[in-house]
Each structure stands twice: as structure tokens, then as C-alpha cells.
N, C-alpha and C positions, 0 to 999 in steps of 0.2 A: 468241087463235087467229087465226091466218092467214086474211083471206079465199081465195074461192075463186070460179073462172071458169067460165062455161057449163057445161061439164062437170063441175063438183063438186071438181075438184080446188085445191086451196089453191095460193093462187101468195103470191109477195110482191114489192110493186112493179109488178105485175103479170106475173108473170114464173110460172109452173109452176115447184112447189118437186120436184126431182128426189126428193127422198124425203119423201113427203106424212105419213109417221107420225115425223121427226124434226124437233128445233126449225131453226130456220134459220141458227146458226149451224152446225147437222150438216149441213148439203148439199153439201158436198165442194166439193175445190178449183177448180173449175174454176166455178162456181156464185158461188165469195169472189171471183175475180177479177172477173166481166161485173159485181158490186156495185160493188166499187172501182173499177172504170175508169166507171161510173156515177156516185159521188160526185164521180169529178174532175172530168165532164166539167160538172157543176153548179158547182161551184168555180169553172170558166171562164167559165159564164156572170152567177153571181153576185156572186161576189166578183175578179174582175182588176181590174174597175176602182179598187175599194176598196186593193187591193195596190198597184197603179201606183202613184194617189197616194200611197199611206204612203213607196214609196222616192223617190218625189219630194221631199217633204216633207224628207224623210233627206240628199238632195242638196243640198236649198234649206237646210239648218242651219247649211253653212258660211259663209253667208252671199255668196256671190260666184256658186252658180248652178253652180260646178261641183263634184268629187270634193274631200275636206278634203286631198289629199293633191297638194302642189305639184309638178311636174316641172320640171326647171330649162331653160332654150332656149338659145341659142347665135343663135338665126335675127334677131334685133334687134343693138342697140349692146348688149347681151352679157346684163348679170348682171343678168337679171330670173328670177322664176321664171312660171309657169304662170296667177300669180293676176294679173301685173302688178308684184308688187312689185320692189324693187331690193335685192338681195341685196350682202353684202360681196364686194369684189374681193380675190382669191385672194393672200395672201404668197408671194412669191417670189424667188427669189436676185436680187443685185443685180447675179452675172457676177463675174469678174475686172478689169473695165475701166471699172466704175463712175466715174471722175472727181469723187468727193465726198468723199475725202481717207481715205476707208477704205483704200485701198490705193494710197497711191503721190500722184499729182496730183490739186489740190482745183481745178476751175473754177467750185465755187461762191464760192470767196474771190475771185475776180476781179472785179473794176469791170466792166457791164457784160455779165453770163451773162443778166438780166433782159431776154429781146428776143423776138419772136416769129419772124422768119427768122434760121432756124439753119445755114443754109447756107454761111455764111462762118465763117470763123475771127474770132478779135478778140484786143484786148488788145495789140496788136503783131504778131500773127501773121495773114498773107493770102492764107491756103490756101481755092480752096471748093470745097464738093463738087461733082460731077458727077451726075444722073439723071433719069428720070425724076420729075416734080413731082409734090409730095404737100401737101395741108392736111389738118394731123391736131388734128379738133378732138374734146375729153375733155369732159366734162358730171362734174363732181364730184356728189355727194352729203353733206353729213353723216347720217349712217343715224342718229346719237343726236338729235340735234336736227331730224332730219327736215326739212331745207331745204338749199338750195345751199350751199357750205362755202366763201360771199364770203372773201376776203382770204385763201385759203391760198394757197400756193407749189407749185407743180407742175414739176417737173424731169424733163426727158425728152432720153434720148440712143440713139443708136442707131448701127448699122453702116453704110460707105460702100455703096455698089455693086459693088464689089470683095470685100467682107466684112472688111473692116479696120474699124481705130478708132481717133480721136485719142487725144492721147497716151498709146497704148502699143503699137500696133504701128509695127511697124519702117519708115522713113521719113513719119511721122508724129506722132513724139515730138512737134515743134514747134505742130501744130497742135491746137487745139479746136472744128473746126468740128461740126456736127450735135449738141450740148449746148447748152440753154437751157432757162431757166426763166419762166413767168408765173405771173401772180397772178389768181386765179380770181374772177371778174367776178358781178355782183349775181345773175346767170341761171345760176352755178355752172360758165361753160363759160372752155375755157383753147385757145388756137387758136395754132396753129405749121407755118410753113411751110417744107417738105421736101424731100427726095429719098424716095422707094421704097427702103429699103434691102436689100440684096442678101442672100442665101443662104449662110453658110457650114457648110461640112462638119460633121456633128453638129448641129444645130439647125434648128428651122423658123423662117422668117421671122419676127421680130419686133420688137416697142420699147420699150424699159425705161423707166420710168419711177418716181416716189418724190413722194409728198407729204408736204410740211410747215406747220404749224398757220400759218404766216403767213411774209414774206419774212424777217424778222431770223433767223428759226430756222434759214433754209439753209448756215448756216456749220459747223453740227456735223451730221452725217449719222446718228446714233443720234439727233437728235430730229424724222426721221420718222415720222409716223405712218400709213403705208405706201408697201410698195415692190411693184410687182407686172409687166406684162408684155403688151402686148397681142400676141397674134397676128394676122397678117394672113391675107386669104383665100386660096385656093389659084387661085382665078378668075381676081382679077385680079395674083397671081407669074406664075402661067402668058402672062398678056399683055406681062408689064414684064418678064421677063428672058429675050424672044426680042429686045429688044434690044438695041444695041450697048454693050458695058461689063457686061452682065452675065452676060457667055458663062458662066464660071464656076457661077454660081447653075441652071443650068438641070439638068444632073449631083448636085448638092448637093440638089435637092427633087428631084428625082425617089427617092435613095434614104431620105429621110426623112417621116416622116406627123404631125399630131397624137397620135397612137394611141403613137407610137413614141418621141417626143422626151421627154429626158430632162427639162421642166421642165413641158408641159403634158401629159406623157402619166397624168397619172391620172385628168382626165376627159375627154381631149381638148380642153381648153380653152373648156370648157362656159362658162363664163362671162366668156371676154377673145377672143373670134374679132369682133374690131371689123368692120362693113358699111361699104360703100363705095361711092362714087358715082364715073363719068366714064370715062376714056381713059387710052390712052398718050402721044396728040396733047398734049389739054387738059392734063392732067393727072389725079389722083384724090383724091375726100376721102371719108380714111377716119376713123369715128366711134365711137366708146367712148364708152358709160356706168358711171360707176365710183362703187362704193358704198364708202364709206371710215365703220367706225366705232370712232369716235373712244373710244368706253370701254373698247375691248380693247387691250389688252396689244400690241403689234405685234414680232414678229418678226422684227428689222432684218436685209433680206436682204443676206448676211452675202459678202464675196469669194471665191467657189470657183470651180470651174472649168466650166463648164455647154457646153462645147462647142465653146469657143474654136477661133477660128481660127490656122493655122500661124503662129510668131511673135511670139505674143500670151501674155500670162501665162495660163495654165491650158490652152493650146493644144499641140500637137505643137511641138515644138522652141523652147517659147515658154521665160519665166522662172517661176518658180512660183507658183502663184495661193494662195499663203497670208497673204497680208495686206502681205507685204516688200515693201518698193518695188523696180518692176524696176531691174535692173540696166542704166544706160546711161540711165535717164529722166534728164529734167530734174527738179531741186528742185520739192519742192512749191510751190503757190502760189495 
């Protein structure tokens, strides 16, 4: 039985039961609620703290303090995720103008491509580029072996300021300047000095680049084991192509995005938007962190056309970016 208050009447909880001759579950709806928002409000005071911790706990399983679920950033030298780790850097075409013998002229057969200022042409040829200065230094990874990937090969070329490329845009057959390769250093990092290169129509700025297991392997371009792509920031395009030589580029980013380009727009280049330090004055060093692992399979970025500039194979008016050598090139070599 119910007790009951001064008055004789049965309450529960101490509470007047609205209908003193039925059990307490019959006391009508409105009776069930002030019970239940009664138990919650006990719930709040004696057990939250017991809850808290338990999804703390929950937190603290994956062991790093945050959610088991990594988000990947872009805001660092690129391809880390959420926990710190260093994720694989992304497969990607190699372009139309690669220069490793996949399509047309090899400048890794040449005496020589091993140099860190890539500004000059070489080999016989004494063209240089023209821009704003750039140090672009790469931090390798081996992801299987978990340590710096000492003695690989790293080959990185990219467009002038103008949005050209040695040999294969038109008046610059002869030359191969902005291609070079090093060998990646006990600390896993590989350092090359530059130009900013420029904007061309269809594409957001960026730098190609392809590693290989060690220097003898640079002679055959299928034993990469990868080939992928940094992106530059929009910060510092916006500073280097008000000026002079890079009129062109200024019209070309403005109608292109991350979001939009055809080679990093599926995550916006969540993992190759390399950071950057300095001026237009001094110059600027931009920095990639790049995860290369070595037990998968690599998808040798293969010559299509990704955006090319006017002139250029896979470009408007260029020769065709299928593999043929353009038409009017020099012999390989």
C-alpha cells in the first residue's frame, strides 16, 4: 500500500496519488509524466558522471585521445591524416609531356638530369628558365618499411611561366630545362631549385613528379613506383602571377579551382596542396610530405592529356597525347 500524507491521503514519492483507490500505475497520464521527468532528473544527478566517463573511456580506445575515425587535412606538407599519420600520396597521370621516354623524349637517359638546380637546360642545350624563385623540398616516406626511402630517385618537372614545357611545346623542342632528378637523402628529403611555375588554361598550378626504387631504375619509366602531383597554394599564385611574365596565368586561375580540375578535383587535393614559406622578392619554399608504399601495385601515370597547354600534345592545336612521339620532336635520347 501507498503511504499516505497529513490528510490521509496516499501519495507516492510523496506526491497525492490523483486516484487514491487505484494502483499507481492507474493514475493517468499526466501523473506518468511528473514520474518520468522525476527519474531523469535523478539520472542527472547520479549517474552523468558515470556516463561521461564510460564515453570517455570509448574515446580513449583508439588509443590517440581522439574519435577512431581519421579525417584526412590538406593544412600541413599534405598527406597526413587526423591521427598524424602519413598516408599514400595519390596516383596520378604523368600528362602528355612527361620526358621519361613514355611518350616521345627520355631526359632521364641523359648524362647529367641528377642535379638539384633545374633551371638551366643541360646536355648541350642553354636555355633557362625565367621566374619567380622557388625551393621545392619533398620528404619521401617508405609507408612499408616505415622509415625515410634513403637512396630512391625522385624526378620532378614542371611548366615555365608562360605555361610551356621542354621538349614539347613549340619553340622549346631543344630544350630540357625545369626536369631533374635526386636521390633522396638519409632524412628521406630531396631539394630542387626553381621557378613558380605558371597557370595554364585547364589546370591548377602544379608539379609532377615520379619515384623510383633507386637511381639505375630511372632509365625505364614503368619501374616507378609512383607518380603523382603537387598542388600549389592559391595564396601564394595569387602573389607570383601579378608579376611580370606571368600575365597569362592570372585569367587561367581565376577560371579554375581545386574542386574543378580535372586531376585533383575528387578531393580537392586533400593530400598534395604542398605549404609554403617566403615572398615574391626572396623567393618561396614550397614543402610536400609524400607517402610512397612500396607493396602496392603502382599505377604508372600513363601519357593523356590532362589539360595541356595550346601546342602541346594533348593541348588545343597540340599533336596527340597517345603515346606517339610528336611530330617535329627531336629523337629520343
Amino acid at each position: 500500500m501507498s503511504p499516505a500524507n497529513e490528510r490521509g491521503t496516499p501519495t507516492y514519492q510523496g506526491r497525492p496519488l490523483p486516484r487514491p483507490g487505484d494502483e499507481v500505475v492507474d493514475q493517468g497520464l499526466g501523473f506518468d509524466v511528473a514520474t518520468l521527468l522525476g527519474r531523469r532528473q535523478m539520472l542527472r544527478v547520479l549517474g552523468l558522471g558515470a556516463v561521461t566517463a564510460g564515453l570517455a573511456a570509448c574515446g580513449a580506445s583508439t588509443g590517440s585521445g581522439t574519435s577512431s575515425t581519421t579525417a584526412a587535412t590538406s593544412t600541413g606538407s599534405a598527406a597526413t591524416t587526423a591521427t598524424g599519420a602519413l598516408v599514400e600520396i595519390p596516383e596520378e597521370t604523368a600528362g602528355p609531356y612527361p620526358g621519361d621516354g613514355s611518350n616521345g623524349p627520355d631526359v632521364l637517359a641523359e648524362s647529367g638530369v641528377v642535379r638539384s638546380d633545374i633551371r638551366s637546360s643541360f646536355g648541350g642545350a642553354t636555355g633557362v628558365a625565367e621566374g619567380v624563385p622557388m625551393q621545392l623540398e619533398l620528404t619521401i616516406t617508405d609507408l612499408a618499411a616505415g622509415k625515410p626511402f634513403t637512396g630512391a630517385a625522385v624526378y620532378v618537372w614542371h611548366c615555365t611561366r608562360e605555361g610551356s614545357y621542354s621538349l614539347y611545346s613549340e619553340g622549346l623542342e631543344d630544350q630540357n630545362f625545369l626536369r631533374g632528378v635526386q636521390i633522396v637523402d638519409d632524412t628521406g628529403r630531396v631539394t630542387y631549385t626553381s621557378i613558380v611555375p605558371g597557370c595554364y588554361s585547364g589546370r591548377w598550378p602544379h608539379i609532377h613528379f615520379e619515384v623510383y626504387p633507386d637511381q639505375a631504375s630511372i632509365t625505364d619509366a614503368t619501374n616507378a613506383v609512383a607518380t603523382s602531383q603537387i598542388a600549389l597554394p592559391q595564396d601564394m599564385c595569387d602573389q607570383v602571377y601579378a608579376q611580370p611574365g606571368y600575365e597569362a596565368s592570372v585569367a587561367n586561375l581565376a577560371a579554375i579551382s581545386l574542386a574543378t580540375d580535372n586531376v585533383f578535383g575528387d578531393d580537392s587535393a586533400a593530400h598534395q596542396v604542398a605549404t609554403v614559406a617566403g615572398d615574391v622578392t626572396a623567393g618561396y619554399t614550397v614543402s610536400l610530405a609524400v607517402g610512397v608504399d612500396t607493396t602496392t601495385a603502382p599505377s604508372v601515370g600513363q601519357p593523356v592529356g590532362d589539360g595541356a597547354p595550346s601546342g602541346v600534345p594533348g593541348g588545343p592545336g597540340g599533336p596527340p597525347s597517345d603515346g606517339a612521339r610528336p611530330s617535329g620532336s627531336p629523337p629520343s635520347r
